[in-house]
KEVEXLUM-380124 format. One line per 4 residues: number of its first residue (from 1); their letters; for each residue x, y, z of C-alpha. Coordinates in pm, whole numbers, plus 50000, padded with zeros to 5 digits. Each point is the difference from the previous one (the first is absolute). Layout:
NUM) A) X/Y/Z  ...;
end
This chain:
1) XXXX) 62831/80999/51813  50105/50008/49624  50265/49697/49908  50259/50058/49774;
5) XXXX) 49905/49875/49674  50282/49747/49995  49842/49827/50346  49655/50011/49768;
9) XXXX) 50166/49820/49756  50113/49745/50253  49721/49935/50216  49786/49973/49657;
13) XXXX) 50238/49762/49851  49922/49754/50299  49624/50088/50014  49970/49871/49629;
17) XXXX) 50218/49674/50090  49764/49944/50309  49667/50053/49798  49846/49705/49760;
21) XXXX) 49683/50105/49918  50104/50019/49620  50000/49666/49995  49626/49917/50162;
25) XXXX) 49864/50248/49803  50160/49825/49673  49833/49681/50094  49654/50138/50098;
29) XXXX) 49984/50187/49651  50125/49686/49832  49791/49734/50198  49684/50260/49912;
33) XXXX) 50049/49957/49649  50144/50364/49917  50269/50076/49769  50295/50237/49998;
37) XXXX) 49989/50318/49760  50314/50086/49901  49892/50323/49848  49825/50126/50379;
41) XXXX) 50236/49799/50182  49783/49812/50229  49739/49688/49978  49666/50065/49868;
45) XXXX) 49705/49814/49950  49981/49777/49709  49625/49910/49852  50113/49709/49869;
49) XXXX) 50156/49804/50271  49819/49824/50282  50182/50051/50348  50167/49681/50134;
53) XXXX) 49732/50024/50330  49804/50192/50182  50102/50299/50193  49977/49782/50296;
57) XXXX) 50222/49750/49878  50269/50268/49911  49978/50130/50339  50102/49694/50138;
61) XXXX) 50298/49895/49783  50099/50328/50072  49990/49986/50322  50213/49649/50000;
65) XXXX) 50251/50184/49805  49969/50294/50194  50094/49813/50332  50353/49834/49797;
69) XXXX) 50073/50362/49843  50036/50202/50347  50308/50159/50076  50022/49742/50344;
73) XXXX) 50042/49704/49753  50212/50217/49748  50211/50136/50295  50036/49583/50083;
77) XXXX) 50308/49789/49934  49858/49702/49830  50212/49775/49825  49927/49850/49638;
81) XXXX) 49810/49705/50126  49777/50143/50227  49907/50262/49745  49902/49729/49712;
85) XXXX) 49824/49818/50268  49790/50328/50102  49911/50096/49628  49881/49621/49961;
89) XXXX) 49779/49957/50280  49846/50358/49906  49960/49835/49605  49846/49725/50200;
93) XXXX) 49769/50221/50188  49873/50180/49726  49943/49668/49788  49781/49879/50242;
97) XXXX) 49816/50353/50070  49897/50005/49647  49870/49674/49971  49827/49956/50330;
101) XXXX) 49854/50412/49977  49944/49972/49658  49667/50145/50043  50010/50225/50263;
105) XXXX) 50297/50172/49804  49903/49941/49630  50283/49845/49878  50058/49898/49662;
109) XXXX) 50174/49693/50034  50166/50094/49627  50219/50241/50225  50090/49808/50262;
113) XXXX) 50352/49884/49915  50059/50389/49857  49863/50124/50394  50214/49689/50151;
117) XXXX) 50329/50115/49797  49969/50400/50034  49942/49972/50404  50268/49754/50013;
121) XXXX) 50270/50176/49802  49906/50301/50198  50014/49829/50274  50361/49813/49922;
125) XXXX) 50100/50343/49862  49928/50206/50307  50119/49776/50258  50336/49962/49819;
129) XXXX) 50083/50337/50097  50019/49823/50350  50260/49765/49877  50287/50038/50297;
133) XXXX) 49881/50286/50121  50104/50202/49661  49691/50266/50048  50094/50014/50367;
137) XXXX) 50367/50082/49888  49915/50214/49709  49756/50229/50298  50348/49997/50228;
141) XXXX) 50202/50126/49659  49744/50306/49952  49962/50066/50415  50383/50071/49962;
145) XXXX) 50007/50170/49728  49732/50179/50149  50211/50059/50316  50295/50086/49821;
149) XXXX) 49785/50301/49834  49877/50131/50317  50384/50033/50128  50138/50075/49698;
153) XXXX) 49756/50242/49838  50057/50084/49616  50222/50277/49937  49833/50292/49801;
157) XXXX) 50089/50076/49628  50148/50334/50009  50076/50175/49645  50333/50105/49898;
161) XXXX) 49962/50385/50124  49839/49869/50336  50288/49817/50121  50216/50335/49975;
165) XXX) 49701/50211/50155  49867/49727/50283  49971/50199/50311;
end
């Protein structure tokens, strides 16, 4: 069944909203020490600078922010306190991951307060679209616009000389 582009538009309008993988991939490039190149538009390897930890150690802050960047907790109504309170305890959680698996993950303790503030304004960041349910609203605003489209499809252009000749 082909959609009408205008449904297309819609459903990948909410897709985008729903997906945050932009985000962990951000922080696994920047926690592995790559840079951004403006000129190929995406992160790259830099010689000169050490990554932050280990592969293994990425994969586990990412997973921690993975868990606080799903569209369950983003779809949540959490008021201001309770997010500040979530992005603390998961700046607390990483502070004492990198000090007491500071081995097993390679960390260079130099970064630590540079991995502690990225996750956690991430973190704060993310879960702020949660803030009284304003995602949830905002995916209720596009469903009826959505709706709206699917009832009231868009009418067709029609030149000048084709409203005269429409059969």
């Amino acid at each position: 069944m082909v959609m009408p582009q205008y449904q297309q538009q819609s459903e990948g309008v909410i897709r985008l909203k729903l997906i945050s993988n932009d985000i962990l991939n951000q922080l696994k490039h920047t926690l592995s020490g790559d840079v951004w190149d403006a000129d190929k538009e995406e992160f790259v390897e830099d010689e000169n600078k050490e990554p932050m930890l280990n592969p293994k150690g990425v994969n586990y802050i990412i997973s921690i922010v993975a868990s606080l960047n799903s569209r369950d907790v983003r779809l949540s109504n959490l008021d201001e306190k309770m997010i500040r309170q979530m992005a603390l305890d998961t700046e607390n959680q990483i502070t004492d991951v990198l000090f007491l698996k500071k081995e097993e993950f390679d960390v260079d303790l130099s970064y630590a307060s540079t991995i502690v503030n990225t996750v956690g304004n991430l973190v704060l960041s993310s879960l702020f679209r949660a803030l009284n349910g304003f995602e949830q609203e905002k995916m209720k605003d596009i469903a009826r616009v959505h709706e709206t489209q699917q009832i009231i499809p868009p009418e067709k252009k029609v030149g000048m000389f084709g409203k005269f000749y429409a059969r």
